[in-house]
C-alpha positions in Angstrom: 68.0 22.2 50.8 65.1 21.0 52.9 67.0 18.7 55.6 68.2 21.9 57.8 64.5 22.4 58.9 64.3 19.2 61.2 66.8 21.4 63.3 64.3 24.1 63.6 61.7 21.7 64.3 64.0 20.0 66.9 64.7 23.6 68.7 61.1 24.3 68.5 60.2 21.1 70.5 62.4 21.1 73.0 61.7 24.8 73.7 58.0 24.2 73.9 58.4 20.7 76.1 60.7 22.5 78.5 57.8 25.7 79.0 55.4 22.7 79.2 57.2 21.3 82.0 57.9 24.6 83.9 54.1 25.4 83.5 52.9 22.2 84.5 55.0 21.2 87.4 55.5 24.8 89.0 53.6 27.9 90.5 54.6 31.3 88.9 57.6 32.7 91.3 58.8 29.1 92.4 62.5 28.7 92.1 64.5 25.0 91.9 68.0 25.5 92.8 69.9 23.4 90.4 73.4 24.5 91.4 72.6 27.1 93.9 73.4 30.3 93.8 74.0 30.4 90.3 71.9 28.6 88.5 68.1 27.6 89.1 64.6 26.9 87.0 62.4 29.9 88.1 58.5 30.1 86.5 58.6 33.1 84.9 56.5 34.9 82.6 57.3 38.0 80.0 55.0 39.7 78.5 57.6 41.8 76.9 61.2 41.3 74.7 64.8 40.5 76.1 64.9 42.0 79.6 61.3 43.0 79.5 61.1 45.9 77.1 57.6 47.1 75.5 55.8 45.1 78.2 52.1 44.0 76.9 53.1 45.2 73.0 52.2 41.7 71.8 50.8 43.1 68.0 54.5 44.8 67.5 55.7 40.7 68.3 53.9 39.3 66.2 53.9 41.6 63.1 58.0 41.7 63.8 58.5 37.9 64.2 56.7 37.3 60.7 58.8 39.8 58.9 61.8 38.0 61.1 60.4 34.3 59.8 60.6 35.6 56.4 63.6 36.8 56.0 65.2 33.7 57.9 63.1 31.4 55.1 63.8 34.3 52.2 67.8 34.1 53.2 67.6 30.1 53.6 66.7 29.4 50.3 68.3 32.2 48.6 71.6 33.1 50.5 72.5 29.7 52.0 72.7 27.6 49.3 76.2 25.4 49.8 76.7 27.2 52.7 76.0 24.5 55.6 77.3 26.7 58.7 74.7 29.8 57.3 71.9 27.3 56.5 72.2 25.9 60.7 72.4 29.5 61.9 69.4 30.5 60.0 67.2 27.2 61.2 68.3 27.6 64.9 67.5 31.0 64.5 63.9 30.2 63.2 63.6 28.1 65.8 64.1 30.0 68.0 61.9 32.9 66.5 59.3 30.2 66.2 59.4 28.9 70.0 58.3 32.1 71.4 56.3 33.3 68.7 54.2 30.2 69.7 53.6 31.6 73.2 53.1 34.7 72.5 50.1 33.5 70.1 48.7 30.7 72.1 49.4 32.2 76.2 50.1 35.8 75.5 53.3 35.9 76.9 56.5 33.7 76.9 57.3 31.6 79.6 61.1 31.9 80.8 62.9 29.6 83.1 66.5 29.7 83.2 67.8 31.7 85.8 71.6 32.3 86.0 73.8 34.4 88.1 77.5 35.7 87.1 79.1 35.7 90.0 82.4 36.9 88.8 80.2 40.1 88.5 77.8 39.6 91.0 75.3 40.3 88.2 71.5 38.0 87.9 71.2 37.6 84.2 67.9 38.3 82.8 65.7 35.2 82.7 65.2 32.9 79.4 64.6 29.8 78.0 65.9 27.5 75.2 64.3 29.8 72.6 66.4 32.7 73.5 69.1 30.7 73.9 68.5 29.4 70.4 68.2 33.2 69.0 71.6 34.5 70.8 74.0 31.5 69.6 72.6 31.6 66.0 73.4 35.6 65.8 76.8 34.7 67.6 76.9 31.7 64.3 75.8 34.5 61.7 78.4 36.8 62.8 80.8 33.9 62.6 79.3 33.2 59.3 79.4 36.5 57.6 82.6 37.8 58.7 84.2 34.6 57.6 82.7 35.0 53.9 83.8 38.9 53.9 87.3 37.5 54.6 86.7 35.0 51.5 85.8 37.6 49.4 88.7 40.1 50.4 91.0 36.9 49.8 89.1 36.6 45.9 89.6 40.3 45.2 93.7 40.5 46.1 94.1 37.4 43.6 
């Protein structure tokens, strides 16, 4: 039951040696074009959630992402059992929780690095980093997840 959370340690690490190296090796604003114009490693900071909302509201993070760590470690052990697809949603996702949870305790803010532009759309997607990465394909896996099981249990209940 225990094995998934080396994943969540993994996604944690990598996360937090990535910020390391942006924080380390570049100036806040400074831009590396990795495959220019549409995708680059920009030092960036937010002091806010996913495209900067509530700016500076660091208590509501942290109070939120304990209730969120919770749940992930309630629903892990309770919910997941057998269920190896839910139990490596629910670790990347509390690894992903966890990664910026740390820099919001420890800098105050999150540091975010990935910069990408659509250009299908011509649209410059909000800068992020591996923990948000982390957060959005485990919800994109949970929703894989649960509306796979719903279809199990509408299979049980016609037989």
């Amino acid at each position: 039951m225990y094995k998934y959370y080396g994943l969540a340690a993994l996604v944690v690490l990598l996360d937090q040696w990535t910020k390391w190296l942006v924080v380390k090796n570049m100036e806040l604003g400074e831009r590396i074009a990795i495959w220019d114009p549409w995708f680059g490693i920009l030092s960036h900071r937010n002091r806010g959630a996913a495209w900067g909302m509530l700016q500076g509201k660091l208590w509501i993070f942290v109070i939120v992402t304990l209730v969120v760590i919770a749940g992930i470690i309630y629903y892990y052990h309770k919910e997941a059992k057998g269920k190896p697809l839910f139990q490596i949603s629910l670790m990347v996702l509390l690894g992903g929780a966890l990664g910026n949870f740390i820099d919001r305790l420890f800098r105050g803010e999150v540091v975010d690095f990935a910069d990408v532009l659509i250009p299908i759309i011509n649209y410059d997607f909000p800068i992020f980093n591996i923990a948000d990465a982390a957060l959005t394909i485990s919800v994109i896996m949970l929703i894989f997840v649960l509306l796979k099981e719903e279809r199990e249990e509408k299979k049980k209940v016609k037989q």
